[in-house]
DRENBALO-21297 format. One line per field, with one value per residue (C-alpha): residue number from 1; residue in one letter; chain; x, y, z. Coordinates in steps of 0.02 Angstrom, whole numbers, m for minus. Each point is the difference from the previous one (the first is absolute). Layout:
<rs>
nr: [NUM | ...]
rest: [a | ...]
kette: [A | ...]
east: [X | ...]
north: [Y | ...]
up: [Z | ...]
</rs>
This chain:
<rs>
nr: [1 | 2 | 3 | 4 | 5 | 6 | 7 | 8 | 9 | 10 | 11 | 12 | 13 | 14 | 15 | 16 | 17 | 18 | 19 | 20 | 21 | 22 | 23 | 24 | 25 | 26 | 27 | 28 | 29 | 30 | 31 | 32 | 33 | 34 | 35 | 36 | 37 | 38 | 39 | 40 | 41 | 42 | 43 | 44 | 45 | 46 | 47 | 48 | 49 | 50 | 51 | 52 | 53 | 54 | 55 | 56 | 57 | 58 | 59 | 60 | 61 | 62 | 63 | 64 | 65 | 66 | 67 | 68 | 69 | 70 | 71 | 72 | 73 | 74 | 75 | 76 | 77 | 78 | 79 | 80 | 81 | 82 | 83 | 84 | 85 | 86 | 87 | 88 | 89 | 90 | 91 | 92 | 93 | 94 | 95 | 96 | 97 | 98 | 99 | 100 | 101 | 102 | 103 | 104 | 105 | 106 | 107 | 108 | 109 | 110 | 111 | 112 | 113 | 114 | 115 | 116 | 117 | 118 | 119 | 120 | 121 | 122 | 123 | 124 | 125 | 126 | 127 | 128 | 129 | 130 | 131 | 132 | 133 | 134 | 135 | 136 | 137 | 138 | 139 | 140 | 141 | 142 | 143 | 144 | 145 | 146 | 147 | 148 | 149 | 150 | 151 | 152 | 153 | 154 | 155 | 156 | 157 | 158 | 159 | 160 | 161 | 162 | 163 | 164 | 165 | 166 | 167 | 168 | 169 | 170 | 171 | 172 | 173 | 174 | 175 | 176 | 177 | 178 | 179 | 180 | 181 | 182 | 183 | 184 | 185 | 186 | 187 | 188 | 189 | 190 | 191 | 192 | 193 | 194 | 195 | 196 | 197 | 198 | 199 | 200 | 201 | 202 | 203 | 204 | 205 | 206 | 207 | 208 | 209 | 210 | 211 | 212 | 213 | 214 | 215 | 216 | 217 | 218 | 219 | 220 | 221 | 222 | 223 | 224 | 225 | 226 | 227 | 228 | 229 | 230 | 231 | 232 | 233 | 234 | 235 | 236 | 237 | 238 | 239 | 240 | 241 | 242 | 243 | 244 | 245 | 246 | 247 | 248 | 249 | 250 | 251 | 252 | 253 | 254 | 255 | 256 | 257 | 258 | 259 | 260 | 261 | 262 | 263 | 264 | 265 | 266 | 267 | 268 | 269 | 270 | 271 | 272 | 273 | 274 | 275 | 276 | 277 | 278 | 279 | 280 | 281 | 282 | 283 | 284 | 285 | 286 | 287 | 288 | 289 | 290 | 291 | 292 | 293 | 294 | 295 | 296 | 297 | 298 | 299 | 300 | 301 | 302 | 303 | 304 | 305 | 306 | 307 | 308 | 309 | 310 | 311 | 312 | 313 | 314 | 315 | 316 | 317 | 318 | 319 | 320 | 321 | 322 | 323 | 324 | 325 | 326 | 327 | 328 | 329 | 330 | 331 | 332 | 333 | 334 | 335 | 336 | 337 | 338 | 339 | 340 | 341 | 342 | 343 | 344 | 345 | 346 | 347 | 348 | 349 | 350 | 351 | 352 | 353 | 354 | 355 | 356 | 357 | 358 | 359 | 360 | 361 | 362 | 363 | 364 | 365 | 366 | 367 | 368]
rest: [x | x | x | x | x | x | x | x | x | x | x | x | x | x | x | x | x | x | x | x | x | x | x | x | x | x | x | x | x | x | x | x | x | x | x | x | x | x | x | x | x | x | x | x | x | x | x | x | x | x | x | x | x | x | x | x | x | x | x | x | x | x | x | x | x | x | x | x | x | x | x | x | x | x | x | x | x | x | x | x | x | x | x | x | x | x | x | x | x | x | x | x | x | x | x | x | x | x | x | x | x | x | x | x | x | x | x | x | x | x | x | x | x | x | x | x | x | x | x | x | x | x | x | x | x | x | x | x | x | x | x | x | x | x | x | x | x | x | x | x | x | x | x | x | x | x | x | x | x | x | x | x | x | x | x | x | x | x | x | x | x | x | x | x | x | x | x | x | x | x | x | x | x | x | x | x | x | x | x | x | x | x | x | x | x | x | x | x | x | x | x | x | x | x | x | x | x | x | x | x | x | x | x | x | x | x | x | x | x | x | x | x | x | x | x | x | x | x | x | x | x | x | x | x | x | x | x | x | x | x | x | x | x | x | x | x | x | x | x | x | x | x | x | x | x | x | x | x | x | x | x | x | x | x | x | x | x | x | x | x | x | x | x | x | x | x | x | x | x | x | x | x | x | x | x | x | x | x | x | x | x | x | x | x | x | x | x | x | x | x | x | x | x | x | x | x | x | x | x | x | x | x | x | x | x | x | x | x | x | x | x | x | x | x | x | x | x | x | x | x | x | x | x | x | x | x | x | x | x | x | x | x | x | x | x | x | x | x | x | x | x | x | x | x | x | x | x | x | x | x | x | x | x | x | x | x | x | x | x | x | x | x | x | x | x | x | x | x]
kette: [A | A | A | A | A | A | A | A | A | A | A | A | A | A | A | A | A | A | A | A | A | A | A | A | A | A | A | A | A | A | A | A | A | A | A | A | A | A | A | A | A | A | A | A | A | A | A | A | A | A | A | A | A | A | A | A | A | A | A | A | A | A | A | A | A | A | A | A | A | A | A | A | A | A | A | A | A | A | A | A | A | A | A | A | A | A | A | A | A | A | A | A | A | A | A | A | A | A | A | A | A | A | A | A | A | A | A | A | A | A | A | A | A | A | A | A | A | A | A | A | A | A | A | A | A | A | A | A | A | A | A | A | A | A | A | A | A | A | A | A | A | A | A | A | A | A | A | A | A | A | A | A | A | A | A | A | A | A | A | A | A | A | A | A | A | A | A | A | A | A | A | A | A | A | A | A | A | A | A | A | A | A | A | A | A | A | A | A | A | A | A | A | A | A | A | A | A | A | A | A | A | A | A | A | A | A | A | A | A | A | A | A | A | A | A | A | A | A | A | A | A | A | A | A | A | A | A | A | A | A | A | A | A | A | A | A | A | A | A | A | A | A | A | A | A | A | A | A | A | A | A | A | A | A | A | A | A | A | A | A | A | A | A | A | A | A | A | A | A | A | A | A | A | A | A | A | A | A | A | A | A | A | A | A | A | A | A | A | A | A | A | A | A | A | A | A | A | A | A | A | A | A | A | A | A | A | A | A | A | A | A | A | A | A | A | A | A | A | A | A | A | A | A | A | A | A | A | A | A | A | A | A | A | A | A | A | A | A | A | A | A | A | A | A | A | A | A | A | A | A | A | A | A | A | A | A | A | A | A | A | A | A | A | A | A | A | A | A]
east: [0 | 75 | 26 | m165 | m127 | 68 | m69 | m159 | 41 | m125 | m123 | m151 | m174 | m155 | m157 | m133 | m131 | m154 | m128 | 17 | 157 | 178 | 141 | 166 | 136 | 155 | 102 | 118 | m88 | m174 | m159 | 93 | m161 | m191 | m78 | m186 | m13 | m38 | 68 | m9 | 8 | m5 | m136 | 65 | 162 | m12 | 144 | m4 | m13 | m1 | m9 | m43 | m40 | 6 | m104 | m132 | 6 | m71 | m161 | m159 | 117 | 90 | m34 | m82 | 169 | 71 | m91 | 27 | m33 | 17 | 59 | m42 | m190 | m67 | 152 | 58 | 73 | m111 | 120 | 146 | 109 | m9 | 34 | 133 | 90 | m61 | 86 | 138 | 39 | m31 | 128 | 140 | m36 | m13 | 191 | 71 | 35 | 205 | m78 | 64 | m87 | m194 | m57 | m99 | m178 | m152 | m184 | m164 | m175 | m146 | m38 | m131 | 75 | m18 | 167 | m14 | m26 | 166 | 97 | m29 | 70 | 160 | 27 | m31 | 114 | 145 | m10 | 21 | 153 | 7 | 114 | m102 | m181 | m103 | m190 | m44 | m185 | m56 | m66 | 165 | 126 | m137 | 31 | 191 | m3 | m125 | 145 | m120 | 102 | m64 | 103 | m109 | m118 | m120 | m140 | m5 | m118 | 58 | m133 | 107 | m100 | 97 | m63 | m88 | m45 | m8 | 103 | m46 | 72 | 30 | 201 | 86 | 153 | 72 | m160 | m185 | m126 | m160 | m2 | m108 | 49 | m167 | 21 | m63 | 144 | 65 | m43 | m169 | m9 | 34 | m143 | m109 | 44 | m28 | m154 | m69 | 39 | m91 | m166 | m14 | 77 | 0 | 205 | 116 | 180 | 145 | 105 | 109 | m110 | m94 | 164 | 3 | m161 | 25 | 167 | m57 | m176 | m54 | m57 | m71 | m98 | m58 | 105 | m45 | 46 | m29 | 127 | m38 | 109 | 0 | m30 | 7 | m82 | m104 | m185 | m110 | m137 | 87 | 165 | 110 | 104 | m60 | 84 | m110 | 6 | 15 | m12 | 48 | m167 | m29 | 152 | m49 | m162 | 117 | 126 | m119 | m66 | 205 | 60 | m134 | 48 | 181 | m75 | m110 | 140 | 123 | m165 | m31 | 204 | m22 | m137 | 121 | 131 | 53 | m58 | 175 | 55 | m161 | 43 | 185 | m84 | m125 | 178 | 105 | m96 | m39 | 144 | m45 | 121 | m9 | m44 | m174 | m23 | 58 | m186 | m60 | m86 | 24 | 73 | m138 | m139 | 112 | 15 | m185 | m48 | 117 | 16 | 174 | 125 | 89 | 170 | 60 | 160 | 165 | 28 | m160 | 37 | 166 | m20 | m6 | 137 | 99 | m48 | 47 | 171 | 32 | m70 | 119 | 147 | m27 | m7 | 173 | 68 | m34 | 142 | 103 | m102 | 37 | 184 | 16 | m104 | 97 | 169 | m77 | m29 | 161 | 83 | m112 | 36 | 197 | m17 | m91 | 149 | 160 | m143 | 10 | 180 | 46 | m110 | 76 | 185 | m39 | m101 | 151 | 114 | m125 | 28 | 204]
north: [0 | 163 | 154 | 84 | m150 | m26 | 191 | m40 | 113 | m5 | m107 | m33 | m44 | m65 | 47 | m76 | 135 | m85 | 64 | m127 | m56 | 59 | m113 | 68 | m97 | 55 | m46 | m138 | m46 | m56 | 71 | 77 | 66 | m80 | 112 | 71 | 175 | 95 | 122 | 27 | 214 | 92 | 137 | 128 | 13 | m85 | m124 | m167 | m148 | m144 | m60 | m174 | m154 | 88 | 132 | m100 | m106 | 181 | 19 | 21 | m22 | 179 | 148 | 153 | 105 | m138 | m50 | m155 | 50 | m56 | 115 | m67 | m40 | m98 | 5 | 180 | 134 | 56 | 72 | 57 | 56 | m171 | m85 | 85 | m38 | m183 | m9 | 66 | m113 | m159 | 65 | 46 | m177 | m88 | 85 | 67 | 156 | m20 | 31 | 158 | m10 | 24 | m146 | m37 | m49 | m61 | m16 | m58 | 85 | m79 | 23 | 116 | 135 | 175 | 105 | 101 | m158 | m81 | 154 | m4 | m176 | 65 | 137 | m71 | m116 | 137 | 93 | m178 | m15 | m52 | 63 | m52 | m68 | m108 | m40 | m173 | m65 | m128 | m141 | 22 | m13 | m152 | m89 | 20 | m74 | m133 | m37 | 26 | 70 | 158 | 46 | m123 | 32 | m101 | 33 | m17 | 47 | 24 | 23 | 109 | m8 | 111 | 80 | 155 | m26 | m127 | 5 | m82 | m21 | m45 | 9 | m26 | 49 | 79 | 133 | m10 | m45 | 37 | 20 | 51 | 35 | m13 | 46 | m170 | m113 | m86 | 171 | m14 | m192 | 64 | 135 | m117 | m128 | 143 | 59 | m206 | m26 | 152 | m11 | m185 | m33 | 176 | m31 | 151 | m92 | 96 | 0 | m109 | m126 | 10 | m30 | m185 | m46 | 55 | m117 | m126 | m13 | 118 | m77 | 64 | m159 | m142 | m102 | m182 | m33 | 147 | 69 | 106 | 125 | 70 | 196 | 112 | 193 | 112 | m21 | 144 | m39 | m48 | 131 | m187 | m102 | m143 | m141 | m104 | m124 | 30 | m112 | 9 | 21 | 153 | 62 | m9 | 66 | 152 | m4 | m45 | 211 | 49 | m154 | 8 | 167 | m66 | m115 | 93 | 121 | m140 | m49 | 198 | 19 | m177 | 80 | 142 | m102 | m25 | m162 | m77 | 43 | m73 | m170 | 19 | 10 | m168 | m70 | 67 | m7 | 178 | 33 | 44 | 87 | 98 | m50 | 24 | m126 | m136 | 23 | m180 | m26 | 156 | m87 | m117 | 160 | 95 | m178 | m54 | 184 | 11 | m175 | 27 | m105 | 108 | m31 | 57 | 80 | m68 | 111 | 109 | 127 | 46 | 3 | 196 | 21 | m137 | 75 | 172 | m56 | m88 | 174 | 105 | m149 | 42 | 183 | m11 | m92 | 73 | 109 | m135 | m104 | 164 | m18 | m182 | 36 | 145 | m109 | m150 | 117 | 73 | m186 | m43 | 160 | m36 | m162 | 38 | 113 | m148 | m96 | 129 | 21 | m180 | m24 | 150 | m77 | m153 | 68 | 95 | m160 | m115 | 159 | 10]
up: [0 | m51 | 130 | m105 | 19 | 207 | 27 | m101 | m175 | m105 | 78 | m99 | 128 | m87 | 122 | m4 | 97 | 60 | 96 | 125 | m20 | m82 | m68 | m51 | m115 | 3 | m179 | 44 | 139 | m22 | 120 | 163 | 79 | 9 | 137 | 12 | m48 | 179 | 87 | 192 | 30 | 149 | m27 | 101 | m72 | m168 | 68 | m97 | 142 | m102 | m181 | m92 | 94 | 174 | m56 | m66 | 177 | 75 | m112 | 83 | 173 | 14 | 123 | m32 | m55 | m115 | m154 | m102 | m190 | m152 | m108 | m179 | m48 | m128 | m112 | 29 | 115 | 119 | 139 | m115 | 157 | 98 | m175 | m19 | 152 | 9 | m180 | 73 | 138 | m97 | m138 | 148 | 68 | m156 | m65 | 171 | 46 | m85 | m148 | m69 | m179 | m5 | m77 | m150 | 23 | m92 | 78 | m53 | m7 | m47 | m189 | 31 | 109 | m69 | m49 | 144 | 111 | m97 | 38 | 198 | m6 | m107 | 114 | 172 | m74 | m50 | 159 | 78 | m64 | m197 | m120 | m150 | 43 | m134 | 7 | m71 | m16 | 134 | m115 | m124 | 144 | 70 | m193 | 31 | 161 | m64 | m128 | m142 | m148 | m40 | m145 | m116 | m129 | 118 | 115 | 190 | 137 | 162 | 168 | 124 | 163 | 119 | 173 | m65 | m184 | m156 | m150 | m148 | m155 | m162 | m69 | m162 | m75 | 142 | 43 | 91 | m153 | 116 | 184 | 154 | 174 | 145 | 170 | 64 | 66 | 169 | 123 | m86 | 62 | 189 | m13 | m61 | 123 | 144 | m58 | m10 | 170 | 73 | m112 | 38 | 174 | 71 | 20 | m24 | m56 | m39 | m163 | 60 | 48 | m175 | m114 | 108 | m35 | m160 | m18 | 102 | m70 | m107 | m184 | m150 | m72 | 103 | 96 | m24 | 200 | 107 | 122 | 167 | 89 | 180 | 0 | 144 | 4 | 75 | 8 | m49 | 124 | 166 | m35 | 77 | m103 | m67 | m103 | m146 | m125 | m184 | m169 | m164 | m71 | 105 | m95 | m167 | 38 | 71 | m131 | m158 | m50 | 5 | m117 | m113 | m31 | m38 | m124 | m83 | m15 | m91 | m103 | m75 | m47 | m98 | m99 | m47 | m44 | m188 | m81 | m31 | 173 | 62 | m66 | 66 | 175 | m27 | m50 | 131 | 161 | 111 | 114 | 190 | 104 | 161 | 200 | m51 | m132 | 121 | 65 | 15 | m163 | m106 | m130 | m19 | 3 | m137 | m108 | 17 | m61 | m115 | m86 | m6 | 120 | 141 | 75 | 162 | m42 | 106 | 179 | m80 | 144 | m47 | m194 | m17 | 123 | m118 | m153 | 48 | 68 | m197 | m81 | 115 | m55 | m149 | m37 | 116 | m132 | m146 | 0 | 0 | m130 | m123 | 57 | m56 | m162 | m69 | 65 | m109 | m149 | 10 | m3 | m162 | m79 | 28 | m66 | m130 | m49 | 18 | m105 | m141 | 9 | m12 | m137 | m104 | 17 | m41 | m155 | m46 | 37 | m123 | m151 | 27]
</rs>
């Protein structure tokens, strides 16, 4: 390792910037950070307590002059300040503060974020610390980490499911054919989960309590065995705790208004999609990435809607943060690439050259 890479010149950081959670890769190293995206603050003062995992461990739980927030909603900035400095502390612990370069670094937005939305990202991202900041599309940097290859003159749909929206998509030859981004995704699932369980059981349950039954149990088409889970919350009538018993079935009756929407949503962006692509899809399958789509059953909703086979992309939570890493490898490199191709032209050219030489003496060898 040379003195430049041991003080961290020129790192390049993919980031992957969910609304629940954020994933940095670090070129050369792979994902370096997977922590939820929360910050603990101290009201009075604006001090920052606590960020990631231990800040999440304080929602719903904190006193009246700290806050636990989340600072991005459904896909975008909706505290720039806090995302700002969250951004900032997960790049000085993903490169270390020896670091004496600002780093390159390339995050996603969902495809449907407005330009003004797009900029916030790029310049909490600056003032966090980036030399050069690019913005890549969630479902192209989800295809890349899929390993689907973009570059061909091939369709593929790809079913991003993230925490705060939906990205769908249709790609070929290296660009988004048709898209559409809906603000219906994993938060969504908690919501409705919350909502369920006080309109049926007069239980208030907290997020965090929602996101396990939603692991644990949650479902979007019928299980053929049930499973039940232990909840614990607050009961609306009494004011006391009060622990109960929840199934499956309950769940998709919970979940089924928010992933119908997802469907429905994959179902209108096949009707805008070109004909040729359209059979390229039957063909290829629809790609599902993203913590969301590991919903039991989502692939088999999308699939009987759509009559087209879906597969569960490999790690589907950390396929943007892969693919964004591989896009930031590879702008890095094309400096270099030019390098090599102007050094391989040069070599051609000069060969070209003895070539023409040689064959002039020996014409003039053949005439004397």
């Amino acid at each position: 390792m040379g003195l430049f890479q041991l003080f961290g010149f020129g790192d390049s950081i993919g980031i992957d910037l969910g609304t629940a959670t954020i994933l940095v890769y670090v070129k050369g190293q792979g994902i370096v950070i997977r922590e939820p995206s929360v910050v603990a603050v101290e009201q009075d003062t604006g001090t920052i307590l606590a960020v990631g995992q231990e800040a999440r461990r304080m929602l719903g739980k904190t006193p009246g002059n700290i806050a636990a927030i989340r600072p991005l909603r459904e896909g975008v900035i909706s505290d720039y300040e806090m995302t700002e400095r969250m951004l900032k502390y997960f790049i000085t612990k993903a490169i270390g503060k020896t670091s004496f370069v600002k780093p390159t670094i390339a995050v996603c937005v969902p495809s449907a974020v407005t330009e003004v939305e797009k900029r916030a990202v790029e310049d909490a991202a600056r003032q966090a610390g980036g030399r050069k900041v690019y913005v890549i599309e969630e479902p192209m940097a989800a295809a890349i980490g899929a390993g689907i290859d973009t570059a061909k003159a091939c369709g593929s749909m790809v079913v991003d499911i993230g925490g705060g929206t939906t990205d769908i998509a249709v790609i070929s030859l290296g660009g988004i054919v048709v898209s559409d981004s809906i603000k219906v995704a994993g938060d969504n699932f908690d919501e409705a989960i919350i909502r369920y369980m006080r309109r049926k059981h007069n239980v208030l349950i907290g997020e965090n309590s929602a996101e396990q039954l939603k692991i644990n149990i949650g479902t979007a088409y019928a299980r053929t065995m049930p499973v039940s889970m232990d909840v614990r919350g607050r009961n609306l009538i009494t004011g006391l705790p009060k622990n109960i018993t929840v199934n499956s079935d309950e769940m998709l009756e919970a979940l089924s208004e928010s992933v119908n929407t997802i469907a429905e949503a994959v179902h209108g962006v096949l009707e805008r999609t070109p004909p040729e692509l359209a059979a390229d899809i039957f063909e290829r399958g629809i790609v599902m990435t993203g913590g969301g789509g590991l919903l039991y059953g989502m692939d088999k909703l999308i699939a009987e809607r759509t009559g087209i086979r879906v597969i569960i992309a490999e790690d589907a939570v950390s396929c943007v943060a892969y693919g964004t890493g591989k896009y930031i490898e590879y702008i890095d490199g094309a400096p270099q690439r030019e390098k090599r191709q102007a050094s391989r032209q040069k070599r051609a050219a000069s060969r070209q050259k003895r070539d023409e030489k040689r064959e002039k003496r020996q014409s003039k060898r053949e005439k004397s």
